[in-house]
mmCIF entry with sequence, helices, sheets and N, C-alpha, C, O atoms, coordinates in Angstrom:
data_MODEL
# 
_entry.id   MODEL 
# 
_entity.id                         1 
_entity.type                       polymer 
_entity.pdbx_number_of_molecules   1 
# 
_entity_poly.entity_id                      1 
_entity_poly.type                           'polypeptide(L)' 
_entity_poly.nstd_linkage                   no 
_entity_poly.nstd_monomer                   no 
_entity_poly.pdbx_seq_one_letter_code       
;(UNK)(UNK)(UNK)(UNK)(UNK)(UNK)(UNK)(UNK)(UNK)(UNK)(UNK)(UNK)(UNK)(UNK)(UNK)(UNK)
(UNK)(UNK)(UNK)(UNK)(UNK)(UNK)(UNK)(UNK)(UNK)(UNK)(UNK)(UNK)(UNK)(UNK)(UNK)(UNK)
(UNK)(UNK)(UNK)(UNK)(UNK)(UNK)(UNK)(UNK)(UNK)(UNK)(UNK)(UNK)(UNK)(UNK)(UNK)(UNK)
(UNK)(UNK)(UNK)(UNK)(UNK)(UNK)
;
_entity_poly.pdbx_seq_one_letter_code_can   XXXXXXXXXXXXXXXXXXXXXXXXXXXXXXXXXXXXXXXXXXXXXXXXXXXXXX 
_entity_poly.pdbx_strand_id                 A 
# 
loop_
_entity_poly_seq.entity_id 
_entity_poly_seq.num 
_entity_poly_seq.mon_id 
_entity_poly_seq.hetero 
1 1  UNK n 
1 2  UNK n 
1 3  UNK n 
1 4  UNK n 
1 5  UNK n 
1 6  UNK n 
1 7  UNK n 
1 8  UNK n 
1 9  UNK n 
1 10 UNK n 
1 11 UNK n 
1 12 UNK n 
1 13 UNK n 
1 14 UNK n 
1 15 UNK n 
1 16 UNK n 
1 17 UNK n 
1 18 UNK n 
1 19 UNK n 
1 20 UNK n 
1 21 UNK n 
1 22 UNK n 
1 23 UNK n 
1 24 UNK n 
1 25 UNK n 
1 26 UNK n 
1 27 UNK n 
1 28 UNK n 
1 29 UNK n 
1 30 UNK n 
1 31 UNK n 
1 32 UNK n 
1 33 UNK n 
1 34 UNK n 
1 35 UNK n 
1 36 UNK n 
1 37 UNK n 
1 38 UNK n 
1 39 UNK n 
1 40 UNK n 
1 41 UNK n 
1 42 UNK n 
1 43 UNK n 
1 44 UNK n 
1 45 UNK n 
1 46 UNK n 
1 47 UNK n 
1 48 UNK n 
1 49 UNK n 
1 50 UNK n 
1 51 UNK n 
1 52 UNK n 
1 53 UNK n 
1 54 UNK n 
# 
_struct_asym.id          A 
_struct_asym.entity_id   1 
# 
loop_
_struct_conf.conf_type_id 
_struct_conf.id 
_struct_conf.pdbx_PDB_helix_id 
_struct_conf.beg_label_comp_id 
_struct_conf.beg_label_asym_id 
_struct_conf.beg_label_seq_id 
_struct_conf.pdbx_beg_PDB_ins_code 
_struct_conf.end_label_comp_id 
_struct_conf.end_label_asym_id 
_struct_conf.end_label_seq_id 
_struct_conf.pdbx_end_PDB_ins_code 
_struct_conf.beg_auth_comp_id 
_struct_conf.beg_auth_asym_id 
_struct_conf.beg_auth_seq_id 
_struct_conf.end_auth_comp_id 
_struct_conf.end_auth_asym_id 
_struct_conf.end_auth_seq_id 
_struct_conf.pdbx_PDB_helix_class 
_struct_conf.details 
_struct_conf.pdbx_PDB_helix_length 
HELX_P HELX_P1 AA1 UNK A 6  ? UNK A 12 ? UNK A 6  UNK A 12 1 ? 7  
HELX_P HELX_P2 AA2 UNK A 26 ? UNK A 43 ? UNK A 26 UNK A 43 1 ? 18 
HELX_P HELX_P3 AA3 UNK A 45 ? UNK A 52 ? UNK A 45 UNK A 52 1 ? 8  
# 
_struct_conf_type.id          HELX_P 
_struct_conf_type.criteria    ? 
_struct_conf_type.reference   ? 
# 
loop_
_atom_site.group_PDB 
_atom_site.id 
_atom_site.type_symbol 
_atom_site.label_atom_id 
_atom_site.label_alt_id 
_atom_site.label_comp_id 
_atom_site.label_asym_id 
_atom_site.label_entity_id 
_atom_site.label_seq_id 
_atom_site.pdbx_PDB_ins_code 
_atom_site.Cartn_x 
_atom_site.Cartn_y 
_atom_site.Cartn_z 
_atom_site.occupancy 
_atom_site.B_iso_or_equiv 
_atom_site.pdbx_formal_charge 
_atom_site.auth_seq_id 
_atom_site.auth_comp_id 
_atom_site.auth_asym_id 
_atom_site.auth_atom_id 
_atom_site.pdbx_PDB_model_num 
ATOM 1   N N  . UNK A 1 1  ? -17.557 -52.536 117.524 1.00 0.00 ? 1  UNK A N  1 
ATOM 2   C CA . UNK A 1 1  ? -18.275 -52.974 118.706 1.00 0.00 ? 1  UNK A CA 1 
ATOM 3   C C  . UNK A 1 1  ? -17.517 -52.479 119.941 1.00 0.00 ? 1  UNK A C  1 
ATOM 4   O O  . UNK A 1 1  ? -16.288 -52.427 119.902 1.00 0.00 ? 1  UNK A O  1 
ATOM 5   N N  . UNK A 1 2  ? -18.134 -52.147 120.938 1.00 0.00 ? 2  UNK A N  1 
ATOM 6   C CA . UNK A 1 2  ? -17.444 -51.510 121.928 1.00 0.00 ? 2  UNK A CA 1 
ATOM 7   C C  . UNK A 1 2  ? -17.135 -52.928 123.283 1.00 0.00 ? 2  UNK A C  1 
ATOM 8   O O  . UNK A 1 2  ? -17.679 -53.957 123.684 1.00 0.00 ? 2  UNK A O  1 
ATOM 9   N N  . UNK A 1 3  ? -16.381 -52.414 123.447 1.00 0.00 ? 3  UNK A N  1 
ATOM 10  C CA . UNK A 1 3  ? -15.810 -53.852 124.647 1.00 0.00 ? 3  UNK A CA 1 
ATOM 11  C C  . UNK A 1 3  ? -16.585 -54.008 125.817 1.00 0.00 ? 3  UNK A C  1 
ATOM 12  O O  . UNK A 1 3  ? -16.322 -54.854 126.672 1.00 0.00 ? 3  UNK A O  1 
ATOM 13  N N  . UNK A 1 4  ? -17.179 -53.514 125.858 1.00 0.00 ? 4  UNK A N  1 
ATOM 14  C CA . UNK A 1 4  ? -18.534 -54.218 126.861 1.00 0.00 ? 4  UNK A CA 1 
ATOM 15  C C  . UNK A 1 4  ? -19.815 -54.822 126.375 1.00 0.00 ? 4  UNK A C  1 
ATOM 16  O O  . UNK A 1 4  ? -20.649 -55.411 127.063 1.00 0.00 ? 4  UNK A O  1 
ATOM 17  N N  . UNK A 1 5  ? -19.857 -54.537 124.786 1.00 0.00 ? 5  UNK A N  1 
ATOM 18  C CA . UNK A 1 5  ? -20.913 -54.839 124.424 1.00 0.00 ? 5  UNK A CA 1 
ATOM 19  C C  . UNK A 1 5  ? -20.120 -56.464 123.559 1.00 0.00 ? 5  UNK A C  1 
ATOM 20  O O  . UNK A 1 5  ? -20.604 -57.503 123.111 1.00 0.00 ? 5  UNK A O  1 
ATOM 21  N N  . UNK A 1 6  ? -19.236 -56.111 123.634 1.00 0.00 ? 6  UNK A N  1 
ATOM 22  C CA . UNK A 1 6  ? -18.643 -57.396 122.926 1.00 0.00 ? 6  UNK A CA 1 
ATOM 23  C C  . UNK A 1 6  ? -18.362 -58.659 123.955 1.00 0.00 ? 6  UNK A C  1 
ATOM 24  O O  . UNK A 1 6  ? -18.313 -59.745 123.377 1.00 0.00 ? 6  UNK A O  1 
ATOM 25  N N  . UNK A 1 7  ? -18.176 -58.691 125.344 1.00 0.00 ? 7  UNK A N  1 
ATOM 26  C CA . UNK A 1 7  ? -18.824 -59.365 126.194 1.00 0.00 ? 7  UNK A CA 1 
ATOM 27  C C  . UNK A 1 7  ? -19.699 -60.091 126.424 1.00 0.00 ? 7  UNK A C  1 
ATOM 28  O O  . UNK A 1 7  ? -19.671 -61.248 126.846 1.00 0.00 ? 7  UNK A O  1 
ATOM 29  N N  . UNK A 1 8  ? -20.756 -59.266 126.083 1.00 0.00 ? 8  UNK A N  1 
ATOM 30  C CA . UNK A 1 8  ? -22.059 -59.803 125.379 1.00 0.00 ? 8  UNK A CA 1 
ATOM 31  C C  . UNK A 1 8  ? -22.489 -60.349 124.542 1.00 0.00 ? 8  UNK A C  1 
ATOM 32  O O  . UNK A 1 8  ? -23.415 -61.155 124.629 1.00 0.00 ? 8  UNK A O  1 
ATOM 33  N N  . UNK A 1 9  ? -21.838 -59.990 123.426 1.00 0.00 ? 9  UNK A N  1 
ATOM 34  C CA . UNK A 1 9  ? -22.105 -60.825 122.180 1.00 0.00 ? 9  UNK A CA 1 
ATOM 35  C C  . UNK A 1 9  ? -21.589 -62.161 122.559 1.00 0.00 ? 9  UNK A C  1 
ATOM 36  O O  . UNK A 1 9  ? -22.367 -63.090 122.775 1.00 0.00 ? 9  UNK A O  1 
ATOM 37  N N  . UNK A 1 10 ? -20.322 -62.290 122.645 1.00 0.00 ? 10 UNK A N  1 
ATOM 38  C CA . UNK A 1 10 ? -19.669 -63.702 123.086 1.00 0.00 ? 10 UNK A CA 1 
ATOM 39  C C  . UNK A 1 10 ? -20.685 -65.007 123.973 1.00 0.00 ? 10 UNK A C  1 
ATOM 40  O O  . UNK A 1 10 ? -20.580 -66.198 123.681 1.00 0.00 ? 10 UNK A O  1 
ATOM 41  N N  . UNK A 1 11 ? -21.541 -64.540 124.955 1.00 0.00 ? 11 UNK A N  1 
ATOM 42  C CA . UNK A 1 11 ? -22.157 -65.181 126.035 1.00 0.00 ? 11 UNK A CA 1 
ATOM 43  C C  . UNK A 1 11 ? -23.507 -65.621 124.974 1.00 0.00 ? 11 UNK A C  1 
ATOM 44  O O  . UNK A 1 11 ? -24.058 -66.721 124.978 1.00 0.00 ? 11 UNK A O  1 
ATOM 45  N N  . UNK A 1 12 ? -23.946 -64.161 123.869 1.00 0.00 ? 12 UNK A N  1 
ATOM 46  C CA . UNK A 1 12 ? -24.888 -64.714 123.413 1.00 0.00 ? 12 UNK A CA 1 
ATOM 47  C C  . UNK A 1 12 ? -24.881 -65.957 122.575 1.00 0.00 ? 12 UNK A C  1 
ATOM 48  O O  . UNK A 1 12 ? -25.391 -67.061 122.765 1.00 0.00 ? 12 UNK A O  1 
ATOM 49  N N  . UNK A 1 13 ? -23.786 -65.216 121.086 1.00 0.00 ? 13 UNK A N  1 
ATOM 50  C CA . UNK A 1 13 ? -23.975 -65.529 120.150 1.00 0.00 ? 13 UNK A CA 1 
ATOM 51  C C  . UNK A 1 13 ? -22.822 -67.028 119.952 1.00 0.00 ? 13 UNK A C  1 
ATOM 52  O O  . UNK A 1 13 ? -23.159 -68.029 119.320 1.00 0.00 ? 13 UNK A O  1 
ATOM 53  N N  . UNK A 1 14 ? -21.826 -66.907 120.460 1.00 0.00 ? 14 UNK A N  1 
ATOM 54  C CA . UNK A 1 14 ? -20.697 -68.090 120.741 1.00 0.00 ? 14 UNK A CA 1 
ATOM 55  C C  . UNK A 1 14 ? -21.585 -69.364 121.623 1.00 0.00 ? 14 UNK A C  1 
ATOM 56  O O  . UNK A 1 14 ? -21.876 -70.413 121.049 1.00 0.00 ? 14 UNK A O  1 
ATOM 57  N N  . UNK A 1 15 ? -21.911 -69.138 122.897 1.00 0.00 ? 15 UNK A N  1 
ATOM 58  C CA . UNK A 1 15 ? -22.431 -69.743 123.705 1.00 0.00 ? 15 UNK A CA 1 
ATOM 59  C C  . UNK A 1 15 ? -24.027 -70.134 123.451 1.00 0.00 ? 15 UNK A C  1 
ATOM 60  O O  . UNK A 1 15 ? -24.341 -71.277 123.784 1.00 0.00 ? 15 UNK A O  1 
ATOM 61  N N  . UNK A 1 16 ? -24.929 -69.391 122.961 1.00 0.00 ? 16 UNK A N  1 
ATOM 62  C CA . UNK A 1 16 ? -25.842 -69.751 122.375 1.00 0.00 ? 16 UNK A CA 1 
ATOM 63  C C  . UNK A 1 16 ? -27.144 -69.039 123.408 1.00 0.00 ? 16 UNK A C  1 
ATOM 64  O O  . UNK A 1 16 ? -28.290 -68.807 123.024 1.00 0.00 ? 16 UNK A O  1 
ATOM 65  N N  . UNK A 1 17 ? -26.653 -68.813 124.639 1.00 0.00 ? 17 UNK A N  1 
ATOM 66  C CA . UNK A 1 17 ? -27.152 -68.390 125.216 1.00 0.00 ? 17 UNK A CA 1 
ATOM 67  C C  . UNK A 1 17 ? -28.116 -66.668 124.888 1.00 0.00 ? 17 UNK A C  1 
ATOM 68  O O  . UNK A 1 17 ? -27.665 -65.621 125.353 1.00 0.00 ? 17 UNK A O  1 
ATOM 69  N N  . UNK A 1 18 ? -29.040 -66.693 124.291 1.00 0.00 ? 18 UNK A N  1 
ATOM 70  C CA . UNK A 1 18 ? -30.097 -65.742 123.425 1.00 0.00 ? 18 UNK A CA 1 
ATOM 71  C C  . UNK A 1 18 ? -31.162 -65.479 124.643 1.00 0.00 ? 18 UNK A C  1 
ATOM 72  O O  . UNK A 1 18 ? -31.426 -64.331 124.998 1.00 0.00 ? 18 UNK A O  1 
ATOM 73  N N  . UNK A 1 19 ? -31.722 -66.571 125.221 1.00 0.00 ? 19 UNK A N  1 
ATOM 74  C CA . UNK A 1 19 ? -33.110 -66.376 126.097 1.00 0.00 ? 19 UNK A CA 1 
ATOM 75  C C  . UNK A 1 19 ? -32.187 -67.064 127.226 1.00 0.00 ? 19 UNK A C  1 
ATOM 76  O O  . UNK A 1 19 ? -31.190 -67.767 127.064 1.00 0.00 ? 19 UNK A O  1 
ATOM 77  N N  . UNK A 1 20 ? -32.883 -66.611 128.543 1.00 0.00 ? 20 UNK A N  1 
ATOM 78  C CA . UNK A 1 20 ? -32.894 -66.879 129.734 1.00 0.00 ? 20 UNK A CA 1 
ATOM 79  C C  . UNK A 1 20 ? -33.716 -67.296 130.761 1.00 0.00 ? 20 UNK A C  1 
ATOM 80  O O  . UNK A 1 20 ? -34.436 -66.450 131.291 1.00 0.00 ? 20 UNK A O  1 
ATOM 81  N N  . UNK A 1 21 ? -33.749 -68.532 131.171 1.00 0.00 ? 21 UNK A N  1 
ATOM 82  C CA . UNK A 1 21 ? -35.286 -68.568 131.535 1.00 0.00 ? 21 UNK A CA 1 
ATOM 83  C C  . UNK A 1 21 ? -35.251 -68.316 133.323 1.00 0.00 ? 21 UNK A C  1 
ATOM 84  O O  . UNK A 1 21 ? -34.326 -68.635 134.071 1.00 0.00 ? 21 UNK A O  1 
ATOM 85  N N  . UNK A 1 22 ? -36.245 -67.810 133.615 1.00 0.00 ? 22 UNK A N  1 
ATOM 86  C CA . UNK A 1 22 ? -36.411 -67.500 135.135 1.00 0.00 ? 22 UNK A CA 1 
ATOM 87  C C  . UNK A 1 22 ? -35.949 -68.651 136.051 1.00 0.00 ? 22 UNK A C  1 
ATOM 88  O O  . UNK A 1 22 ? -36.536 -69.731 135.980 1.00 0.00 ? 22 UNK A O  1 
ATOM 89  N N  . UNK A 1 23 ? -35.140 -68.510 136.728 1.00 0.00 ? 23 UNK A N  1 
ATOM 90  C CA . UNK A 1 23 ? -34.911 -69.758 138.344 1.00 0.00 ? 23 UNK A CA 1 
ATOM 91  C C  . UNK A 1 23 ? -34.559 -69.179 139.547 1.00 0.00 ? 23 UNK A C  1 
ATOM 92  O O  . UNK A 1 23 ? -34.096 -69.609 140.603 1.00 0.00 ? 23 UNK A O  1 
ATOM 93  N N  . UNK A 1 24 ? -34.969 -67.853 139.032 1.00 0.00 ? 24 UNK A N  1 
ATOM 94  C CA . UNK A 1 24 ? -34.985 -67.285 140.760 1.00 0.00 ? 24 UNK A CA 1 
ATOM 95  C C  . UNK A 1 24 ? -34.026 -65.762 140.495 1.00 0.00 ? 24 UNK A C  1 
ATOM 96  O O  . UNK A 1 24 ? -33.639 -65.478 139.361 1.00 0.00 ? 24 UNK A O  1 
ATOM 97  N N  . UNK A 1 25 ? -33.811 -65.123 141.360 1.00 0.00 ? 25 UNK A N  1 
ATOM 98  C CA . UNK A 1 25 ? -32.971 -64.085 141.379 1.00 0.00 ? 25 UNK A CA 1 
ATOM 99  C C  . UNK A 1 25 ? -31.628 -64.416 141.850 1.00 0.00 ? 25 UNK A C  1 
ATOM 100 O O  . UNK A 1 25 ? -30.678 -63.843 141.317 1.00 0.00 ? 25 UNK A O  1 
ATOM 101 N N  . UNK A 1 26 ? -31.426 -65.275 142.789 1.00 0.00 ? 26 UNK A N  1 
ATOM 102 C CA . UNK A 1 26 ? -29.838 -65.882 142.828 1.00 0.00 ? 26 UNK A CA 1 
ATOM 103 C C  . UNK A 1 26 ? -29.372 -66.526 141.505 1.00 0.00 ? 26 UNK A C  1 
ATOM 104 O O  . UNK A 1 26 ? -28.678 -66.032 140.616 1.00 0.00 ? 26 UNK A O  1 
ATOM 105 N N  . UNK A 1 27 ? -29.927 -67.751 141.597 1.00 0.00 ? 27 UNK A N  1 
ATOM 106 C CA . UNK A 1 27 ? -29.592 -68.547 140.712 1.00 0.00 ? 27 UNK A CA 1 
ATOM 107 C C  . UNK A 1 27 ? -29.423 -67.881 139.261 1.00 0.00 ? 27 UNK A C  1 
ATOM 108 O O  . UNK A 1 27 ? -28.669 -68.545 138.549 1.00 0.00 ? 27 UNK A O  1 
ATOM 109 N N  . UNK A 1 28 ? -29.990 -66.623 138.594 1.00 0.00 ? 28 UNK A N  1 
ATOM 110 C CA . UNK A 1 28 ? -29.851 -65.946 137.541 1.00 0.00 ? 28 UNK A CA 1 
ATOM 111 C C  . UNK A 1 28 ? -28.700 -65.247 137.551 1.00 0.00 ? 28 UNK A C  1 
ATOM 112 O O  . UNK A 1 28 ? -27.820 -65.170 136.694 1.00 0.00 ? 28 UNK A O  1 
ATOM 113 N N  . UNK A 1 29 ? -28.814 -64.680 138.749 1.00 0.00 ? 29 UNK A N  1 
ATOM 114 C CA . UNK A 1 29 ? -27.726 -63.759 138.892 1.00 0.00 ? 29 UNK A CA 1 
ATOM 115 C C  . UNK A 1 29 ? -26.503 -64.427 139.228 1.00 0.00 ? 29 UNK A C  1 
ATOM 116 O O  . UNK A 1 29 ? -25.518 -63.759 138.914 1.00 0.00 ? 29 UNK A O  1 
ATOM 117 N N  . UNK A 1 30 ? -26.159 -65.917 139.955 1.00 0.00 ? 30 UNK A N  1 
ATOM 118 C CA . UNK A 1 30 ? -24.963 -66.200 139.694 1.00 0.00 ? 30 UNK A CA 1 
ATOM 119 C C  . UNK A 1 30 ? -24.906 -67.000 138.215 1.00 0.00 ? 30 UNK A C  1 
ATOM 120 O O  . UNK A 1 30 ? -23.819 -67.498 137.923 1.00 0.00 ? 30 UNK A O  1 
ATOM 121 N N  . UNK A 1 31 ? -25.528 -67.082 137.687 1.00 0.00 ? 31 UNK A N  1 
ATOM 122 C CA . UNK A 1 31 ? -25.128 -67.672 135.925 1.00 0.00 ? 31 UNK A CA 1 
ATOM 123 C C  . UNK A 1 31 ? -24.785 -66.452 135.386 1.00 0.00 ? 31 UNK A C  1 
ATOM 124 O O  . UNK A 1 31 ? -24.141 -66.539 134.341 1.00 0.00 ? 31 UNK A O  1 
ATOM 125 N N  . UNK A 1 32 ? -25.020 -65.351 135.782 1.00 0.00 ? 32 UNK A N  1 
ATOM 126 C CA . UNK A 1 32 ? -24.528 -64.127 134.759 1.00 0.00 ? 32 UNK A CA 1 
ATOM 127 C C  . UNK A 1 32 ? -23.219 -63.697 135.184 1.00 0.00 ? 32 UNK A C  1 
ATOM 128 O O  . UNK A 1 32 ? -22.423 -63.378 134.301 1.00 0.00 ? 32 UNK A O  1 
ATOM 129 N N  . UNK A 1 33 ? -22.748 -63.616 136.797 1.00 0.00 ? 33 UNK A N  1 
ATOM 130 C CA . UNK A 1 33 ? -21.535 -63.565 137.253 1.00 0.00 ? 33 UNK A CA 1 
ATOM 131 C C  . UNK A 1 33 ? -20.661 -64.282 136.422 1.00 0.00 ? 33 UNK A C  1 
ATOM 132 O O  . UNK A 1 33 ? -19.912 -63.748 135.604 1.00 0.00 ? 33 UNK A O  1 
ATOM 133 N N  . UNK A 1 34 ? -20.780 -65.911 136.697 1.00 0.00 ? 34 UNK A N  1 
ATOM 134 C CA . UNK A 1 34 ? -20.076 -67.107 135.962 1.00 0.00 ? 34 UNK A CA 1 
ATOM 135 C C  . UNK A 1 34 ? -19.944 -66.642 134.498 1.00 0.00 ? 34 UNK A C  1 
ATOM 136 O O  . UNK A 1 34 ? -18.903 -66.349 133.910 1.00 0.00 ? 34 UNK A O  1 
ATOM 137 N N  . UNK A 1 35 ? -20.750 -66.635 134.196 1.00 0.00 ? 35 UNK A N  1 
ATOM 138 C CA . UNK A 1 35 ? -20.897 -66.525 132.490 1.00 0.00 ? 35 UNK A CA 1 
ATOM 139 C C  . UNK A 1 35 ? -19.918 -65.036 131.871 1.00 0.00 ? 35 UNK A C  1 
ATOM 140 O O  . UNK A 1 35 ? -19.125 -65.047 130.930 1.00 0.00 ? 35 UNK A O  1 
ATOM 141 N N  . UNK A 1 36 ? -20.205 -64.133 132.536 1.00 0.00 ? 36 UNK A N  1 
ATOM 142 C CA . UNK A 1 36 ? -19.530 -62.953 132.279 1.00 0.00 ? 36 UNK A CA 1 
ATOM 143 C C  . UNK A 1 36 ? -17.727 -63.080 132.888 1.00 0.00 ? 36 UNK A C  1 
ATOM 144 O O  . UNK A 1 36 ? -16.795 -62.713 132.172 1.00 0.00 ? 36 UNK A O  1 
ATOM 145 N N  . UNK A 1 37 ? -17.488 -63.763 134.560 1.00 0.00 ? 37 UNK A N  1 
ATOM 146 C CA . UNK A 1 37 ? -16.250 -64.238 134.123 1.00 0.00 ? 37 UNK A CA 1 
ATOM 147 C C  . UNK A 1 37 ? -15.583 -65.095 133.327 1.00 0.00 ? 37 UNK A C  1 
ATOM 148 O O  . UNK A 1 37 ? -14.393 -64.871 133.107 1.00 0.00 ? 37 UNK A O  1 
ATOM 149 N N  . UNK A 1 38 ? -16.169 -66.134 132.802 1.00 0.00 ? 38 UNK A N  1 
ATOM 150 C CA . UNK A 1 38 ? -15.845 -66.530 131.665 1.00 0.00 ? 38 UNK A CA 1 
ATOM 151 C C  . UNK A 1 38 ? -15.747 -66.220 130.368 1.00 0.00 ? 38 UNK A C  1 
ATOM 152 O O  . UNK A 1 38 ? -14.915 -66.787 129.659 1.00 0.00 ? 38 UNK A O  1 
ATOM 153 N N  . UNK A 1 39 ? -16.590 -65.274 129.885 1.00 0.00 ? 39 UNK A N  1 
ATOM 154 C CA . UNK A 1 39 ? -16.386 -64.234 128.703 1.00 0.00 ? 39 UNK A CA 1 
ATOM 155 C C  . UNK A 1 39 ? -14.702 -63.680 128.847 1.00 0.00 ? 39 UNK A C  1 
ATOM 156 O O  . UNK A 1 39 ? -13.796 -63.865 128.035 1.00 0.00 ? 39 UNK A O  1 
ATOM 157 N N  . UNK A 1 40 ? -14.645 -62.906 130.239 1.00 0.00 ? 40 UNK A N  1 
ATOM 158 C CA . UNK A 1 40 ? -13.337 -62.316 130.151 1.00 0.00 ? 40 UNK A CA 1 
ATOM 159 C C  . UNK A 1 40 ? -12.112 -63.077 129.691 1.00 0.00 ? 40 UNK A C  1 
ATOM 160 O O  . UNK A 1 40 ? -11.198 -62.791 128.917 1.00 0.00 ? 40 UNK A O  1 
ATOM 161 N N  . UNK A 1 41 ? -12.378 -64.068 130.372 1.00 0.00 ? 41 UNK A N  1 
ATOM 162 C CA . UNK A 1 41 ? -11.293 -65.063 130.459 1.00 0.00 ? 41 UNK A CA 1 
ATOM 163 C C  . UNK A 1 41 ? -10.695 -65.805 128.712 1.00 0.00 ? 41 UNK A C  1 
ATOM 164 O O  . UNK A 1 41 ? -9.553  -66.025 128.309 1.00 0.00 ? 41 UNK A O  1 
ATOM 165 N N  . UNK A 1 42 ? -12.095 -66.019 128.020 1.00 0.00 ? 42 UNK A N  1 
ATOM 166 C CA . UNK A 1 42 ? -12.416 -66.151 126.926 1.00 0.00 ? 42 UNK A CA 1 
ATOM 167 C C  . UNK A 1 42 ? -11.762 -65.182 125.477 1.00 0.00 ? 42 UNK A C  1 
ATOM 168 O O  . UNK A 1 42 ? -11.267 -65.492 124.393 1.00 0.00 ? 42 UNK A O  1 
ATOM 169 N N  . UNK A 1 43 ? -12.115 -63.781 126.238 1.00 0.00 ? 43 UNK A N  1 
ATOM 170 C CA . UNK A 1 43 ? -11.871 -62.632 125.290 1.00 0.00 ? 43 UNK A CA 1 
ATOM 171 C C  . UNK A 1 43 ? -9.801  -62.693 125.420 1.00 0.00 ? 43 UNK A C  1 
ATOM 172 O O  . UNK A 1 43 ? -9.138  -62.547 124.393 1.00 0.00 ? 43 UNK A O  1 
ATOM 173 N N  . UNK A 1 44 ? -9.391  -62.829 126.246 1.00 0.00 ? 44 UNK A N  1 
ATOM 174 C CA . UNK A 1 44 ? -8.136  -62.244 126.889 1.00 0.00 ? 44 UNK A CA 1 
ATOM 175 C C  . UNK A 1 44 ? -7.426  -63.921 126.693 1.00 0.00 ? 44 UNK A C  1 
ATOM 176 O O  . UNK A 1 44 ? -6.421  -63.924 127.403 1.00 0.00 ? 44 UNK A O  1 
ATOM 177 N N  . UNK A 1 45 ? -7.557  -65.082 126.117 1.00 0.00 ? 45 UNK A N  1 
ATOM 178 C CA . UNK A 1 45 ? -7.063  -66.061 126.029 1.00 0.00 ? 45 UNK A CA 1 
ATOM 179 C C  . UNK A 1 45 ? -5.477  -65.829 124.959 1.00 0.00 ? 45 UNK A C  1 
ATOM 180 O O  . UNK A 1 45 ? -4.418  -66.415 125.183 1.00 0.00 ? 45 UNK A O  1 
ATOM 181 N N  . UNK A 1 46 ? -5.678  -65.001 124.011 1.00 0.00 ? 46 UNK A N  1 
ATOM 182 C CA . UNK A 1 46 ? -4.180  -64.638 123.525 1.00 0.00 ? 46 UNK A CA 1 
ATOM 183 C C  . UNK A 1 46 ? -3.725  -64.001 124.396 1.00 0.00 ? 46 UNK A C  1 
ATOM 184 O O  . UNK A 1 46 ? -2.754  -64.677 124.736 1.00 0.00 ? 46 UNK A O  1 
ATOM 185 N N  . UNK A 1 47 ? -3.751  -63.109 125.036 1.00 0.00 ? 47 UNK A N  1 
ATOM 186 C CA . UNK A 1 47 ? -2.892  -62.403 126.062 1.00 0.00 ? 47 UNK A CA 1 
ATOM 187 C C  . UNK A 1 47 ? -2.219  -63.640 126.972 1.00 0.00 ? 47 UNK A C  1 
ATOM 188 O O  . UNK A 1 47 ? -1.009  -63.846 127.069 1.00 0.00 ? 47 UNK A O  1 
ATOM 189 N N  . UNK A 1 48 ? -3.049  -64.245 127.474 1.00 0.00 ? 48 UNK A N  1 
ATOM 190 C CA . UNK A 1 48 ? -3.060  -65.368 128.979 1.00 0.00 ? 48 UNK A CA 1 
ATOM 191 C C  . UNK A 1 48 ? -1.713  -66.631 128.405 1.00 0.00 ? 48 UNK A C  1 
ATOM 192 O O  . UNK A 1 48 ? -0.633  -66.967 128.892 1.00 0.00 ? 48 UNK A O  1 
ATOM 193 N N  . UNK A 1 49 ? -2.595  -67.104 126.961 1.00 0.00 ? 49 UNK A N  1 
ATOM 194 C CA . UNK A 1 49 ? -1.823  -67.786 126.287 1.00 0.00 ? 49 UNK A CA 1 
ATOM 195 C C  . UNK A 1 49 ? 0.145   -67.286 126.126 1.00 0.00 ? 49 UNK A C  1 
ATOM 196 O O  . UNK A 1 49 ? 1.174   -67.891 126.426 1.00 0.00 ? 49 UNK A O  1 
ATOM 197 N N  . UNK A 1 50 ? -0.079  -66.147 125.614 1.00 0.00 ? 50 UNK A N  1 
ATOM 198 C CA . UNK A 1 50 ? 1.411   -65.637 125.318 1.00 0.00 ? 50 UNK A CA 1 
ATOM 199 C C  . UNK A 1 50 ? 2.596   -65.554 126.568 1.00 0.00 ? 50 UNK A C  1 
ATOM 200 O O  . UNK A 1 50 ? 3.803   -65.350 126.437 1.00 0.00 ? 50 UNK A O  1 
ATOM 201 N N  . UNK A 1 51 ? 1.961   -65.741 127.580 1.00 0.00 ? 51 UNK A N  1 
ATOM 202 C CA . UNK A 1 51 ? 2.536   -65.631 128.979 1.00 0.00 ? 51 UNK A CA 1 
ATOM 203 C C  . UNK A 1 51 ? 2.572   -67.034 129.338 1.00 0.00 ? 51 UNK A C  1 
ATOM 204 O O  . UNK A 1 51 ? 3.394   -67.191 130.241 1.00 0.00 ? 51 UNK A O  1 
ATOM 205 N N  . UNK A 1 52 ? 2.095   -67.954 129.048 1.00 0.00 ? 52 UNK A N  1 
ATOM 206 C CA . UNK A 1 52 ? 2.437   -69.207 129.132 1.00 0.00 ? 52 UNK A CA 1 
ATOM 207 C C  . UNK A 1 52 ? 3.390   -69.811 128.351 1.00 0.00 ? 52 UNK A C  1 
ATOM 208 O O  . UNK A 1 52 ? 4.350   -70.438 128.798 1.00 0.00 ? 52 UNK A O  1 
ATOM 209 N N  . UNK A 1 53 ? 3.139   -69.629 127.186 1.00 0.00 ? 53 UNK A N  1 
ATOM 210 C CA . UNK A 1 53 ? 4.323   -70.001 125.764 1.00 0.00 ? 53 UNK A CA 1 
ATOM 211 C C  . UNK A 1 53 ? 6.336   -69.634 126.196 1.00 0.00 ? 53 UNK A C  1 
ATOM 212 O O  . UNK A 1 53 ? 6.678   -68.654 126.858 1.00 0.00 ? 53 UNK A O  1 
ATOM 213 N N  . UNK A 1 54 ? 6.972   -70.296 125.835 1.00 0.00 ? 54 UNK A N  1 
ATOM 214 C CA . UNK A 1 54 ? 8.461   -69.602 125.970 1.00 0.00 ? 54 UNK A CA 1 
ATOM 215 C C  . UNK A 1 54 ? 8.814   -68.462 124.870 1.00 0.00 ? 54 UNK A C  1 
ATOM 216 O O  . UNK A 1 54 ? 9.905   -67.893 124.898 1.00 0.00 ? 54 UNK A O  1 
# 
């Protein structure tokens, strides 16, 4: 899987999030902002983690 598409998978298939329903063009578009920084954050949690640990 390539790392942008694996981004994706995460938001879908982890989160459950499959369908999207219309609430406007802001409001969509900041749930996909949110949602996609949280993927990152998500994907990169061993990295983040290991820098916290002694």
């Amino acid at each position: 899987m390539l790392a942008v598409e694996q981004g994706f998978a995460v938001v879908k298939r982890l989160w459950g999030f499959t369908k999207v329903r219309y609430r406007g063009l802001a409001k969509n578009a900041n749930w996909a902002f949110v949602a996609l920084a949280l993927t990152n954050v998500y994907l990169s949690r061993k990295r983040l983690m290991a820098q916290v640990r002694p």
